[in-house]
C-alpha positions as YAML, in Angstrom:
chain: A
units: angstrom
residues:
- id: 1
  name: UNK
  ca: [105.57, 129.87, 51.25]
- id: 2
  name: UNK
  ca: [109.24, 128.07, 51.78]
- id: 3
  name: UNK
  ca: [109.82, 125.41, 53.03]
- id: 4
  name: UNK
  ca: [111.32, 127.08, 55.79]
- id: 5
  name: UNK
  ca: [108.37, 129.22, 57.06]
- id: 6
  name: UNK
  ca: [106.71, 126.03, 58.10]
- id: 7
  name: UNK
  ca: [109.47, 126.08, 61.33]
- id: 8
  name: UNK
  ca: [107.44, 128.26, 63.05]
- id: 9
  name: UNK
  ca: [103.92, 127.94, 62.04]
- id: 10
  name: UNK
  ca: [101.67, 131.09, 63.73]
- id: 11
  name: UNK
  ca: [104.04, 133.38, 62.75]
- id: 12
  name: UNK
  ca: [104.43, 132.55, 58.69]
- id: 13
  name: UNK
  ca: [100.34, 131.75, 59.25]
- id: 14
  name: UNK
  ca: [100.28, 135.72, 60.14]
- id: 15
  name: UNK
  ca: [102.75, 137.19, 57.93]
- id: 16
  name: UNK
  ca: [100.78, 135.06, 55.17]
- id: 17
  name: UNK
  ca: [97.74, 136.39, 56.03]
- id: 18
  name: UNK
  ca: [99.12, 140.22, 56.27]
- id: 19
  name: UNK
  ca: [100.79, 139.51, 52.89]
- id: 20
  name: UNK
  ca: [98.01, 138.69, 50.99]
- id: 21
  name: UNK
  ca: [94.74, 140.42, 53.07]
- id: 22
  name: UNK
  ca: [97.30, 143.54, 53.58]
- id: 23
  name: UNK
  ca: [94.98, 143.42, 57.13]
- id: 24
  name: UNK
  ca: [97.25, 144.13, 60.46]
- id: 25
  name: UNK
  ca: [97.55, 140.77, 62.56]
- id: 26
  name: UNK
  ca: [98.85, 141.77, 65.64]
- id: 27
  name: UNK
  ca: [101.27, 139.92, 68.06]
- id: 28
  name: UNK
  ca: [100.99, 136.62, 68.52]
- id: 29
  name: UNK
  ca: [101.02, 135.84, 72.55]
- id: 30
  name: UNK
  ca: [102.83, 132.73, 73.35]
- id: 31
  name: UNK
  ca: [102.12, 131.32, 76.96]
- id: 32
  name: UNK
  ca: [104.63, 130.49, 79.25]
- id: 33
  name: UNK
  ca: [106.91, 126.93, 79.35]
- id: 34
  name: UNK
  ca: [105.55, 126.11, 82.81]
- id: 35
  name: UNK
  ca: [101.97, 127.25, 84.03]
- id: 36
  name: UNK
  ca: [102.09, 128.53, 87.68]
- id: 37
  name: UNK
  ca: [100.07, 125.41, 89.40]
- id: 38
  name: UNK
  ca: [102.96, 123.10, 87.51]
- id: 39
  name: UNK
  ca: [105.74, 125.47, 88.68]
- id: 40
  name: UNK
  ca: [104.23, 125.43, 92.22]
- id: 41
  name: UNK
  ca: [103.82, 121.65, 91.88]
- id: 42
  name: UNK
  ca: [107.77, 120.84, 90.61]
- id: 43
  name: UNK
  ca: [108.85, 123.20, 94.00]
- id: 44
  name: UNK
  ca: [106.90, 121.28, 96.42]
- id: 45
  name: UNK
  ca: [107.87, 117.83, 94.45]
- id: 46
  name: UNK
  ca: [111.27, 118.51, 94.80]
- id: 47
  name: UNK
  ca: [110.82, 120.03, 98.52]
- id: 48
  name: UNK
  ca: [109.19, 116.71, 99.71]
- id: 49
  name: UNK
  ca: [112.14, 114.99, 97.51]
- id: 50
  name: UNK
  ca: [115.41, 116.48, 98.77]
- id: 51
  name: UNK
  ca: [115.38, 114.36, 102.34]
- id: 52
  name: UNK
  ca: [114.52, 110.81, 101.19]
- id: 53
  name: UNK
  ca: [117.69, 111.64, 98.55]
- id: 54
  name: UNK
  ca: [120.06, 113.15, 101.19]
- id: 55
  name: UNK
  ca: [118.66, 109.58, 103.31]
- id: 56
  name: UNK
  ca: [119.98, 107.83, 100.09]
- id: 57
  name: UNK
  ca: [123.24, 109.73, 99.71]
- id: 58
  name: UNK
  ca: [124.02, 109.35, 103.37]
- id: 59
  name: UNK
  ca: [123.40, 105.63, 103.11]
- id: 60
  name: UNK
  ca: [125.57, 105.13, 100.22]
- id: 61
  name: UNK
  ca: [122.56, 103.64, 97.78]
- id: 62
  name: UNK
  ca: [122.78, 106.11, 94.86]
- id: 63
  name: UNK
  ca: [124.05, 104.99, 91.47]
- id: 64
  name: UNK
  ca: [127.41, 106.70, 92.31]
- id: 65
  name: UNK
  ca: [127.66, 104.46, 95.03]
- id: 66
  name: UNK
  ca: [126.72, 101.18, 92.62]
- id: 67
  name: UNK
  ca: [129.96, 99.31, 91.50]
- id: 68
  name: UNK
  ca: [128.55, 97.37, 88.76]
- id: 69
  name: UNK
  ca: [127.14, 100.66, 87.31]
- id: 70
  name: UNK
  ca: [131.69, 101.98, 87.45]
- id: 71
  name: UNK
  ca: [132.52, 98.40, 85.95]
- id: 72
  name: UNK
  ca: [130.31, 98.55, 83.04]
- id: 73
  name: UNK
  ca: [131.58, 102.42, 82.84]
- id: 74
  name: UNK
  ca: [134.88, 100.96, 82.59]
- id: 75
  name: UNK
  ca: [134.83, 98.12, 80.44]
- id: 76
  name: UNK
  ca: [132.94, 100.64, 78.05]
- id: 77
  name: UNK
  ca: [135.82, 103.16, 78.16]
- id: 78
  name: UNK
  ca: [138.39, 100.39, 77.86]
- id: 79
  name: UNK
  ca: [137.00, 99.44, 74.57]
- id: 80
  name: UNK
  ca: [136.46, 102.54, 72.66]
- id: 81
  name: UNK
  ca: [139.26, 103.84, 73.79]
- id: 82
  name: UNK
  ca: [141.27, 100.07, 72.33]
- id: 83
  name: UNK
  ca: [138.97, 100.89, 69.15]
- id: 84
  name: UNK
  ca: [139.91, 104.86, 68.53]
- id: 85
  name: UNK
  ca: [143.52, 104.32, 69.33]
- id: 86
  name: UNK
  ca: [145.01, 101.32, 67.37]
- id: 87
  name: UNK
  ca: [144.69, 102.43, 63.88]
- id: 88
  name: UNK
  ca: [140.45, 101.89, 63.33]
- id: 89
  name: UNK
  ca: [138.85, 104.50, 61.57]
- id: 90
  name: UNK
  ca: [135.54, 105.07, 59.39]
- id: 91
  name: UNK
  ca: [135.76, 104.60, 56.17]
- id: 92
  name: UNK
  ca: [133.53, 103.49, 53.06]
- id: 93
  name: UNK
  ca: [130.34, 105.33, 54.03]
- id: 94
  name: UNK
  ca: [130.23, 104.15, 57.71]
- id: 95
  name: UNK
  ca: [131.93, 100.79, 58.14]
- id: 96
  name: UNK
  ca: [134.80, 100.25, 60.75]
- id: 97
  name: UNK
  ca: [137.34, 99.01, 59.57]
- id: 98
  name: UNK
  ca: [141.44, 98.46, 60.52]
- id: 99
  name: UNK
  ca: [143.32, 100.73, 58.30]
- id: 100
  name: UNK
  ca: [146.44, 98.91, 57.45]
- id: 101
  name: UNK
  ca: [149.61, 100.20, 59.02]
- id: 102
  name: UNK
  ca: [153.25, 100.03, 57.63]
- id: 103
  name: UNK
  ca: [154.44, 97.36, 60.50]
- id: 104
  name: UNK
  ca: [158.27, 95.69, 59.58]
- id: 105
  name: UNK
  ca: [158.57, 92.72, 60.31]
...
């Protein structure tokens, strides 16, 4: 077997043992992501949910509404933006450093 066939293990298990048995192995039935009872349980979750967050939203105590939370955005964007545009790029298997620029003096 590859080292690929390991990616999805029940199928290269069957197609391994139909190789070498040369018995048929028939489809493999995969259950579903979410199980009824937890689908039913995320819907009435998020129906009790929805008006303590339109409460929230109304009062104006979401993180939206937080203006440390749009400083710290900010401040973040300020610098990356002063680090990408003024000449720093990687170089040297990961290090950032300022490329030299051509300035007259």
């Amino acid at each position: 077997m590859d080292q690929g066939d390991f990616l999805r293990l029940a199928e290269s298990m069957a197609d391994f043992v139909q190789a070498k048995t040369k018995l048929n192995v028939s489809l493999i039935h995969w259950p579903p992501f979410l199980s009824t009872r937890q689908l039913g349980f995320n819907v009435v979750a998020t129906l009790v949910w929805i008006p303590f967050a339109i409460k929230k939203i109304v009062k104006g105590k979401t993180l939206l509404h937080d203006p440390k939370l749009w400083l710290t955005g900010l401040v973040f964007d300020y610098f990356f933006s002063f680090l990408f545009g003024f000449g720093f790029r990687e170089r040297d298997g990961g290090c950032w450093v300022r490329l030299e620029t051509n300035i007259e003096k």
